[in-house]
C-alpha beads as a LAMMPS data file, in Angstrom:
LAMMPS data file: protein, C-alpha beads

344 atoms
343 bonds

1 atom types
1 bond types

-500.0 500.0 xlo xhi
-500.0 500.0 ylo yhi
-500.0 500.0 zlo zhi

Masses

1 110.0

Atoms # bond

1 1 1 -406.845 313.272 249.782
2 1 1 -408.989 316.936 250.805
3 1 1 -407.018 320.034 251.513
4 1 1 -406.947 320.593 255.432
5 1 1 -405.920 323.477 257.712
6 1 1 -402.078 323.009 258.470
7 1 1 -399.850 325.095 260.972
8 1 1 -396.641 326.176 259.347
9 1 1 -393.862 328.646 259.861
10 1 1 -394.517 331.669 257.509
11 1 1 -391.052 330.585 255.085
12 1 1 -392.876 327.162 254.648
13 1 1 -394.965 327.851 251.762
14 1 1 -391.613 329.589 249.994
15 1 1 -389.505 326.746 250.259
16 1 1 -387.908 324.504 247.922
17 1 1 -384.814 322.717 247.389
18 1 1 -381.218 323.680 246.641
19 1 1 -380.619 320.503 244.927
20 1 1 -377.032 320.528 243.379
21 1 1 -376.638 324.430 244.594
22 1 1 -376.402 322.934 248.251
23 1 1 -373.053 323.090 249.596
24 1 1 -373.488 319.700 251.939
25 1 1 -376.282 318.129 250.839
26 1 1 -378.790 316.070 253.084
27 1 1 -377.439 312.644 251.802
28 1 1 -374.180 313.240 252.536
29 1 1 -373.386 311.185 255.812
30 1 1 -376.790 310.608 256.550
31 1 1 -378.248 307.191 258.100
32 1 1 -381.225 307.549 255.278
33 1 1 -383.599 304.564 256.806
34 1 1 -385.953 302.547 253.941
35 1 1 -388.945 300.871 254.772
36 1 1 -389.529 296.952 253.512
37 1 1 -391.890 298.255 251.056
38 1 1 -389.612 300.878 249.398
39 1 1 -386.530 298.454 249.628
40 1 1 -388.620 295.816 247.363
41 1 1 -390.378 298.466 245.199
42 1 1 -386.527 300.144 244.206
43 1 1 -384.754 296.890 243.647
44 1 1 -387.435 295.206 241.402
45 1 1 -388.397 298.657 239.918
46 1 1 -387.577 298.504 235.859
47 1 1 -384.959 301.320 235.037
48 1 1 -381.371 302.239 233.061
49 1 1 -378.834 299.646 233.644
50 1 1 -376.604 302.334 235.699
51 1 1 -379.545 303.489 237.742
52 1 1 -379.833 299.408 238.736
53 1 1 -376.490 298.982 239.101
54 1 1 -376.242 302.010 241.481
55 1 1 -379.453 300.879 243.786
56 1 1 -378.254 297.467 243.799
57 1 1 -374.886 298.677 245.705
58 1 1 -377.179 301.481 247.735
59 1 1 -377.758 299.470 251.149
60 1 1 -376.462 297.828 253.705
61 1 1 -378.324 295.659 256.738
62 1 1 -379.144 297.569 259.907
63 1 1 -378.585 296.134 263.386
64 1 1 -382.100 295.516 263.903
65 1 1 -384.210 295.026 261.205
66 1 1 -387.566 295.503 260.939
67 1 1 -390.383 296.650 257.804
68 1 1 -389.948 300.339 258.936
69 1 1 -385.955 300.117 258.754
70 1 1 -385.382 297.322 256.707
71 1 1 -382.637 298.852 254.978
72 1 1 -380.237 301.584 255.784
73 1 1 -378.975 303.831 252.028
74 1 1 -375.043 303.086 252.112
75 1 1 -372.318 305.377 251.843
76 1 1 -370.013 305.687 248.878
77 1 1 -366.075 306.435 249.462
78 1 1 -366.697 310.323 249.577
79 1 1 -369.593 309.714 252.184
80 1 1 -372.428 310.555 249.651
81 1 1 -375.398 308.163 248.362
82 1 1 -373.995 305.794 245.667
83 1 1 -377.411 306.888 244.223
84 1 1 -376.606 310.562 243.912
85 1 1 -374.208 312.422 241.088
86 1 1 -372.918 316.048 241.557
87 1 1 -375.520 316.925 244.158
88 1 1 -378.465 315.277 241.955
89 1 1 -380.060 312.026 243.124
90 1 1 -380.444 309.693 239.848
91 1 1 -383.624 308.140 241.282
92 1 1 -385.423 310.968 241.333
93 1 1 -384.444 312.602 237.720
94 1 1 -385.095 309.020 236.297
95 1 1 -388.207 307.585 237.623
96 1 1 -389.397 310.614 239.775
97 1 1 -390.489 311.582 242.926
98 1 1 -393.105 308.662 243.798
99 1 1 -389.919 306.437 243.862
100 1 1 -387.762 308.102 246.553
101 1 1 -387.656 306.271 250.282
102 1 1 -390.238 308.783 252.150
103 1 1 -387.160 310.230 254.248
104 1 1 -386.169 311.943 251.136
105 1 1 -388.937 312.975 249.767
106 1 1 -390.219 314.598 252.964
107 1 1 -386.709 316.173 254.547
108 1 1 -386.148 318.594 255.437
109 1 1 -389.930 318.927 256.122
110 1 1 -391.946 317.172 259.072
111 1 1 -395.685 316.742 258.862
112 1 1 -397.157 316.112 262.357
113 1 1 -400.575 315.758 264.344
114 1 1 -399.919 318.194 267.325
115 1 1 -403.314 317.117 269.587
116 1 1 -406.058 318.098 267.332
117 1 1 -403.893 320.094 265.073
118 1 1 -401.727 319.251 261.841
119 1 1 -397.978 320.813 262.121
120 1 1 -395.824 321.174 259.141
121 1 1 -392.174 322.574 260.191
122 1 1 -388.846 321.926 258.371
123 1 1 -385.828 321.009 260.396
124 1 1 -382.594 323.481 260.983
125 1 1 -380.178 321.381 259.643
126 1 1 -380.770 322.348 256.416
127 1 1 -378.951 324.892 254.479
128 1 1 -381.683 326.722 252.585
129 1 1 -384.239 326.525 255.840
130 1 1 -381.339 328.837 257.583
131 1 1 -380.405 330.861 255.235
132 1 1 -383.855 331.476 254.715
133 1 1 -384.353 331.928 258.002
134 1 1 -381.291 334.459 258.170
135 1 1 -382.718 336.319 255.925
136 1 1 -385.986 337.020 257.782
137 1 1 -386.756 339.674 260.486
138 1 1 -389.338 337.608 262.506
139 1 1 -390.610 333.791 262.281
140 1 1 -394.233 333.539 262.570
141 1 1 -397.128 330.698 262.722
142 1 1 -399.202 331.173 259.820
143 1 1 -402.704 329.136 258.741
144 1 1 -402.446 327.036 255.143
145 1 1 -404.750 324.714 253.089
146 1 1 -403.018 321.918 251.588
147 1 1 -403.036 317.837 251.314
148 1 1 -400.491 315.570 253.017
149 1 1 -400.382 312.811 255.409
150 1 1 -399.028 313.244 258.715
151 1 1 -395.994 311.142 259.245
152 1 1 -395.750 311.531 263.261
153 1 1 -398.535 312.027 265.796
154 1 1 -398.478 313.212 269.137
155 1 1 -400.767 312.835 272.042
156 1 1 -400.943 316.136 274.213
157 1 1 -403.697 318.052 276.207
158 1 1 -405.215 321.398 275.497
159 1 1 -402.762 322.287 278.710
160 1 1 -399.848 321.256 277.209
161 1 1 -400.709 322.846 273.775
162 1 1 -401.148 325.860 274.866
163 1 1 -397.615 325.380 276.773
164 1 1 -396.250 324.986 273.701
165 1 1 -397.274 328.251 272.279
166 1 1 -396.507 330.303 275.157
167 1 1 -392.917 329.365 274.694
168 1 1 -392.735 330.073 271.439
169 1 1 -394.030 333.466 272.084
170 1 1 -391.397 333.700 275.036
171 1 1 -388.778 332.667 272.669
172 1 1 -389.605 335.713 270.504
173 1 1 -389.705 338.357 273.191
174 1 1 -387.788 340.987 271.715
175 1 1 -388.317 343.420 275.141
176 1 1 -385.793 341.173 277.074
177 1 1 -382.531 338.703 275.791
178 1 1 -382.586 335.722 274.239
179 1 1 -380.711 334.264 277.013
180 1 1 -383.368 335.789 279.640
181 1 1 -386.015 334.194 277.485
182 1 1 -384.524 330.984 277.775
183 1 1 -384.444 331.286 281.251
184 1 1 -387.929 332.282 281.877
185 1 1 -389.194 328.949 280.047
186 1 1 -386.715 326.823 281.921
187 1 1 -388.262 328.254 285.430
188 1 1 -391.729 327.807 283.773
189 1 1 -390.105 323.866 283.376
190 1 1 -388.233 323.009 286.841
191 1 1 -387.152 326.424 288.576
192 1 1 -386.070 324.812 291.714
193 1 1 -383.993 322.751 289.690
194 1 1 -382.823 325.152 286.943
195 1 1 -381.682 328.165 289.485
196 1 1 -379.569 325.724 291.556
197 1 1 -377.708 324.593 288.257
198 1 1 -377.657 328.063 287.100
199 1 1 -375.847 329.681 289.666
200 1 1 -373.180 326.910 290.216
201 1 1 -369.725 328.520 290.333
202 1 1 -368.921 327.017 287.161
203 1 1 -366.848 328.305 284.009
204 1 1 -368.930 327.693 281.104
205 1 1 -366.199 326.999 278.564
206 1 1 -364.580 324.355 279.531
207 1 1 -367.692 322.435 280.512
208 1 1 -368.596 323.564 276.703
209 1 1 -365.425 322.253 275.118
210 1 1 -365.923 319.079 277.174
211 1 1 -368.939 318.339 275.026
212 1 1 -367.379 319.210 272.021
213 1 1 -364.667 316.914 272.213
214 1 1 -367.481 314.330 272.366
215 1 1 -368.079 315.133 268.784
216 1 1 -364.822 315.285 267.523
217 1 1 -364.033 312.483 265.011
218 1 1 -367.398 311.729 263.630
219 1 1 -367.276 311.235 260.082
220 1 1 -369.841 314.694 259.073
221 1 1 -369.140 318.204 258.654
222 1 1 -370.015 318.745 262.735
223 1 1 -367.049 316.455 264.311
224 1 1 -365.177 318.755 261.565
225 1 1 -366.217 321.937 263.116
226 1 1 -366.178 320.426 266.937
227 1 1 -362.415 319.416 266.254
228 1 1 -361.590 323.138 264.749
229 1 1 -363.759 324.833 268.074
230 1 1 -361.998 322.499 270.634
231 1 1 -358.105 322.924 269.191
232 1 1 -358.407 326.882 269.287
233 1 1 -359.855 327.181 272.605
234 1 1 -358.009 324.126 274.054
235 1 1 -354.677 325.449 275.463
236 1 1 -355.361 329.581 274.799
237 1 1 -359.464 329.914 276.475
238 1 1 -358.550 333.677 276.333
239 1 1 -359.623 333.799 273.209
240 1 1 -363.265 332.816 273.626
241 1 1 -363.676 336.544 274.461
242 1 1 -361.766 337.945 272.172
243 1 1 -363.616 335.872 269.687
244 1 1 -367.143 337.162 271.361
245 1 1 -366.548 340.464 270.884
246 1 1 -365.322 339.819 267.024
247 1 1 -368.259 337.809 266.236
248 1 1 -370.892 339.755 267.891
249 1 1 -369.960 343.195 266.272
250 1 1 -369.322 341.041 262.391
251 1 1 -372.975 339.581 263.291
252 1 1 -374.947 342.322 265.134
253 1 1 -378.180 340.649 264.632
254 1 1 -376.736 337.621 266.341
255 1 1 -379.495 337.364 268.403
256 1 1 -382.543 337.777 266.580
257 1 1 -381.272 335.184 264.242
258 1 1 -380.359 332.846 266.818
259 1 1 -383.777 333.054 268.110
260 1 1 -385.713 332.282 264.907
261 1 1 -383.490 329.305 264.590
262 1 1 -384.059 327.611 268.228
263 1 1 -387.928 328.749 267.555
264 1 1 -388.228 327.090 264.323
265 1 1 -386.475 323.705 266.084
266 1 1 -389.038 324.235 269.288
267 1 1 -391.440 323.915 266.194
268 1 1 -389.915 321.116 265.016
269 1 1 -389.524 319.259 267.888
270 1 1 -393.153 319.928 269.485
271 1 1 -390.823 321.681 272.184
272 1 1 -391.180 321.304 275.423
273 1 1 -392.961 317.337 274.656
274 1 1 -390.024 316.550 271.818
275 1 1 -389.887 313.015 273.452
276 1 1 -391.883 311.205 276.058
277 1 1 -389.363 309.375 276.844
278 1 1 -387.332 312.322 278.503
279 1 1 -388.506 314.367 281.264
280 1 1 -388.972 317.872 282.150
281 1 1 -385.826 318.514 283.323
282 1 1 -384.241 316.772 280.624
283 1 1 -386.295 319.438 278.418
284 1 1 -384.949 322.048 279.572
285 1 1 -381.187 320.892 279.680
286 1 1 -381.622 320.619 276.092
287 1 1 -382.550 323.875 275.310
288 1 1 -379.621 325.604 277.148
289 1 1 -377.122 323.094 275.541
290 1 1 -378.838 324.422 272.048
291 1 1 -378.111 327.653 272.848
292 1 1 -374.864 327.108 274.549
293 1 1 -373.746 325.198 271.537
294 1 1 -374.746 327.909 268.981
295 1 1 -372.942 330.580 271.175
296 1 1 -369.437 328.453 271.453
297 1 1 -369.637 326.639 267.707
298 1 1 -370.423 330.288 266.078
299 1 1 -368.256 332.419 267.492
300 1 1 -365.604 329.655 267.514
301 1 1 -366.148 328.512 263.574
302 1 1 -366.345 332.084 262.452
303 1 1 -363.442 333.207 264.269
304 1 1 -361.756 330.983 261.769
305 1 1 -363.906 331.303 258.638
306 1 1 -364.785 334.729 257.769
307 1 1 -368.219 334.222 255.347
308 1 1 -371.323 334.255 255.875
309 1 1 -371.675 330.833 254.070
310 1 1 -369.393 329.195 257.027
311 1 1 -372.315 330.568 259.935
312 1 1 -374.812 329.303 257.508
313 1 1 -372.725 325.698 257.463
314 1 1 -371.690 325.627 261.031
315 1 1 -375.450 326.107 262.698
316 1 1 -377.041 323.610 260.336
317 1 1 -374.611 320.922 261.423
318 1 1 -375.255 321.598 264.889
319 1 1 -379.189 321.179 264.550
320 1 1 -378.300 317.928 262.289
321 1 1 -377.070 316.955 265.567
322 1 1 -379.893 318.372 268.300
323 1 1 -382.871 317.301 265.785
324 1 1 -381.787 314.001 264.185
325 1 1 -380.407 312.708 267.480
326 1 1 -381.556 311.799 270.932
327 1 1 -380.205 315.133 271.704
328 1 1 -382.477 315.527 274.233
329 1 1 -383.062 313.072 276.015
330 1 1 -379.443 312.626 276.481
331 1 1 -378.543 316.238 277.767
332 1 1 -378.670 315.235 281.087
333 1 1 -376.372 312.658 280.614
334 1 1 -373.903 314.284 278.470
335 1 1 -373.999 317.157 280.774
336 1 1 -374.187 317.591 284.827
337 1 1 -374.646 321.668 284.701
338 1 1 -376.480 322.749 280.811
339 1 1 -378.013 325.933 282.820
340 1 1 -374.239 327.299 282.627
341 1 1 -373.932 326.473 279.015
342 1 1 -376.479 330.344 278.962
343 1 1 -373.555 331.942 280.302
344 1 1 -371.484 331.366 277.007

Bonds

1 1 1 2
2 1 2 3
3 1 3 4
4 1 4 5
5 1 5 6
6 1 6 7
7 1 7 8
8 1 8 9
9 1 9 10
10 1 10 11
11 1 11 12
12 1 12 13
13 1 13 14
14 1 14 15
15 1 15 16
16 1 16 17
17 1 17 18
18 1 18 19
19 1 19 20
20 1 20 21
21 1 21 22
22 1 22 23
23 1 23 24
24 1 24 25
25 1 25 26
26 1 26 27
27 1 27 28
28 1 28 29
29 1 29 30
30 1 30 31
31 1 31 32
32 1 32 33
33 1 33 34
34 1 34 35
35 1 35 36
36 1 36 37
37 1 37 38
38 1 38 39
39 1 39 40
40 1 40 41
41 1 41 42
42 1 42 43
43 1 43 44
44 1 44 45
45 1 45 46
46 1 46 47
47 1 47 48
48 1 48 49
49 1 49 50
50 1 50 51
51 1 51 52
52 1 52 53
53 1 53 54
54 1 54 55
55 1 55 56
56 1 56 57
57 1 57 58
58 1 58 59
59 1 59 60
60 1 60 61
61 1 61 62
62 1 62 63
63 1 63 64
64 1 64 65
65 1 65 66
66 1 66 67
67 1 67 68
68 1 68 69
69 1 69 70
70 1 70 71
71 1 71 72
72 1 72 73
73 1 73 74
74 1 74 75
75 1 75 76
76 1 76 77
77 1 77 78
78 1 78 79
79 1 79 80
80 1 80 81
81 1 81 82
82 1 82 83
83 1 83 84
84 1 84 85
85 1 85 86
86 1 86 87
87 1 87 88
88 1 88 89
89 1 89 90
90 1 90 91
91 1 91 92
92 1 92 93
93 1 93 94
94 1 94 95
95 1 95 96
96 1 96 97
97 1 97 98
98 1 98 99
99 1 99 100
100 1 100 101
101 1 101 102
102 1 102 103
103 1 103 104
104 1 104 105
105 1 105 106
106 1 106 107
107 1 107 108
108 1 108 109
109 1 109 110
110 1 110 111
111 1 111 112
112 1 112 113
113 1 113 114
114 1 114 115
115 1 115 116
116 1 116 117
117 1 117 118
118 1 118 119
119 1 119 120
120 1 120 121
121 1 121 122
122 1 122 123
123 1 123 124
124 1 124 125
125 1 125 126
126 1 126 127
127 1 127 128
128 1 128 129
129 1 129 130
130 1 130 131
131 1 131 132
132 1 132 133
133 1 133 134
134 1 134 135
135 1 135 136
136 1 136 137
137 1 137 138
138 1 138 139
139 1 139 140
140 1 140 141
141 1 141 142
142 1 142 143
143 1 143 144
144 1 144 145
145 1 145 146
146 1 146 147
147 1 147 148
148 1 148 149
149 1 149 150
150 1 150 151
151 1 151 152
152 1 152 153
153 1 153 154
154 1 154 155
155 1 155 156
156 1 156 157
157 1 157 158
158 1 158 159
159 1 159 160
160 1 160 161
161 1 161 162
162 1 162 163
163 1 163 164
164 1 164 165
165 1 165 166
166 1 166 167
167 1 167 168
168 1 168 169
169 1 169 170
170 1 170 171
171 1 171 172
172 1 172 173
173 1 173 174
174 1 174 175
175 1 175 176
176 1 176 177
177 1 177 178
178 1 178 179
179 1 179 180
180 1 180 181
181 1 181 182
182 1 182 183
183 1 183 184
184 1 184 185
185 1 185 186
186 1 186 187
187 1 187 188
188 1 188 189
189 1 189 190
190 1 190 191
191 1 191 192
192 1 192 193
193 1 193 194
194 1 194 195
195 1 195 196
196 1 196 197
197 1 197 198
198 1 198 199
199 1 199 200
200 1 200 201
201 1 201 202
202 1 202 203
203 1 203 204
204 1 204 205
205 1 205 206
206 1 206 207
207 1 207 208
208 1 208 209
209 1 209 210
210 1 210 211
211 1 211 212
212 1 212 213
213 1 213 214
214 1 214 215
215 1 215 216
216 1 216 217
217 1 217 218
218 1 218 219
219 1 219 220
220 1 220 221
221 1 221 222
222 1 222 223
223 1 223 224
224 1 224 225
225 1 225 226
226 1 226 227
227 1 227 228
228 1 228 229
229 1 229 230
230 1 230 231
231 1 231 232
232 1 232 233
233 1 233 234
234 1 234 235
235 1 235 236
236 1 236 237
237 1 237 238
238 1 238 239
239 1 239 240
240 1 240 241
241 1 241 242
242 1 242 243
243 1 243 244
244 1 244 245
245 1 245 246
246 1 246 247
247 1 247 248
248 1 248 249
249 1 249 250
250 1 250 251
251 1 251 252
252 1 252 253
253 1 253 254
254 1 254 255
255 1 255 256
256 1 256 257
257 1 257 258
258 1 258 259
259 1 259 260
260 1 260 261
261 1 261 262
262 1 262 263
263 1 263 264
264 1 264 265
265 1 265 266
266 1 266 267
267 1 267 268
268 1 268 269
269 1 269 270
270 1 270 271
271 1 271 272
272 1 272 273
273 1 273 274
274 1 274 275
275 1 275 276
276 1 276 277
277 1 277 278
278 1 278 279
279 1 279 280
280 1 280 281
281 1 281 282
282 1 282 283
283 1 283 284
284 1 284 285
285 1 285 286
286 1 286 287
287 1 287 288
288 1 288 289
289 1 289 290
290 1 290 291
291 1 291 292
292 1 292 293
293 1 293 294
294 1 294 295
295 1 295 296
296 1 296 297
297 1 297 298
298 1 298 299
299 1 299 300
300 1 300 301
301 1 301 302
302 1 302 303
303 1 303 304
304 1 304 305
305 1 305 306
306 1 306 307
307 1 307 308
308 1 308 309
309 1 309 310
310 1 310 311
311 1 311 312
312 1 312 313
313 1 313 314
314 1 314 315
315 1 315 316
316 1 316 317
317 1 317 318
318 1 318 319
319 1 319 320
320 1 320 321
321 1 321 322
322 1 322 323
323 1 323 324
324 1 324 325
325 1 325 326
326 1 326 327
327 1 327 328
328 1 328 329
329 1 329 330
330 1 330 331
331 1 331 332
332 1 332 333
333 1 333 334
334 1 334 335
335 1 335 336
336 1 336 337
337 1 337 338
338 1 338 339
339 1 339 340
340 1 340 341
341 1 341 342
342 1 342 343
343 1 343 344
């Protein structure tokens, strides 16, 4: 394979894993698919008898089955692979990388042929890519050689490439808010549409904690979080601005930081053409749910858990569930009025 020219947010280069240092690691409660290929390779693959016992136990049948989900990795009791131990996967420290199903060896990275151009992004929802990415002052797109595959291709016009940077760039327009910038792409998107559901007389927070409780009881560290959010704002909303306040002078770089992270996941997600199966408007629903989402779940979370560690936790479960998700396509459907969710 020849080195190529690759597209990657500056931190890519500098990252690596946490491994057993991660406080909620990525195979945790995760629906880790395995191809035909791998399934056959891992349970005919010569190895210690408690490395074979635990693969043997590792899967369970999907709904639908076919050679690129053949196999779904199974949970133990404490909702971790049966193939991990304290935080290390077995697989990998006994028979190495080349063995792992390609969703774990490539998460949280994404490799991806963007028109004529090769993307490689990591996804927010995990740990280390926002902590590193609290720990910057400014995400930008650098220019690297390197060798990998692409894993995902995508189909745009020079038109709609050059959308893509030019609201990335808005994203990062430090002369105006971050909620301003979101609004300038969404006009770019559907203004018609987007002022109309803007300026509905709506109240924001209970449309927000309607959504939440949509979350609440899934078995991962966000229905936690959503069930925490909901139950304090629930019955006593005057504390949502109480909260604000509290959060936003503990965090005064609030908004810098959320910025890198919805720009990294526009990265990610080839923002605005994430999916062709949604629309424009469906677009830019999405992104004002994001940044609702961020705004209610942060200030909510931290309000209740005082460390830096617990922001860190809270906004990587969120983008576990905007980037791993149908998220979306399905904000229009989960939600009648997102443009209020930028009055949060």
């Amino acid at each position: 394979m020849k080195k190529e020219e690759w597209f990657t947010p500056d931190y890519y280069p500098e990252f690596s894993c946490k491994a057993d240092k991660c406080r909620h690691t990525c195979c945790s409660t995760w629906r880790i698919p395995v191809s035909k290929k791998e399934y056959q390779k891992l349970i005919t693959m010569e190895c210690s008898e408690d490395l074979n016992r635990r693969v043997q136990s590792a899967f369970v049948i999907p709904e639908t089955v076919n050679d690129d989900v053949y196999r779904y990795v199974s949970f133990n009791w404490l909702g971790q692979c049966p193939i991990q131990e304290k935080g290390l996967c077995s697989l990998h420290a006994e028979k190495g990388e080349g063995y792992l199903p390609k969703a774990c060896k490539l998460y949280p990275r994404s490799l991806k042929k963007v028109g004529v151009h090769n993307v490689a992004s990591c996804s927010s929802s995990c740990e280390r890519i926002i902590e590193m990415l609290y720990e910057r002052k400014d995400l930008h797109i650098i220019s690297i050689e390197m060798e990998a595959e692409n894993e995902l291709f995508y189909e745009i016009g020079e038109e709609e490439g050059e959308q893509i940077l030019l609201f990335q760039e808005l994203i990062k327009d430090h002369t105006t808010s971050l909620c301003q910038s979101i609004s300038d792409i969404c006009k770019i998107i559907n203004e018609k549409e987007f002022s109309k559901d803007y300026h509905e007389d709506i109240d924001p927070l209970p449309e927000g904690l309607k959504l939440l409780k949509r979350f609440i009881g899934q078995n991962n560290l966000f229905g936690q979080i959503a069930m925490e959010v909901y139950e304090r704002y629930e019955k006593e909303k005057e504390l949502y601005e109480k909260d604000k306040e509290g959060f936003e002078k503990r965090y005064p770089d609030w908004m810098p930081f959320f910025e890198r992270m919805i720009n990294n996941s526009m990265i990610y997600e080839c923002f605005p053409f994430v999916d062709k199966r949604a629309d424009r408007t469906s677009v830019y629903k999405g992104l004002c749910l994001t940044y609702g989402l961020l705004r209610l779940v942060c200030i909510g979370y931290c309000s209740l858990h005082n460390k830096k560690e617990d922001l860190i936790d809270a906004t990587a479960a969120l983008f576990h569930l905007i980037e791993h998700t149908a998220f979306y396509y399905n904000a229009p459907l989960i939600c009648d009025n997102a443009a209020v969710f930028l009055k949060l």
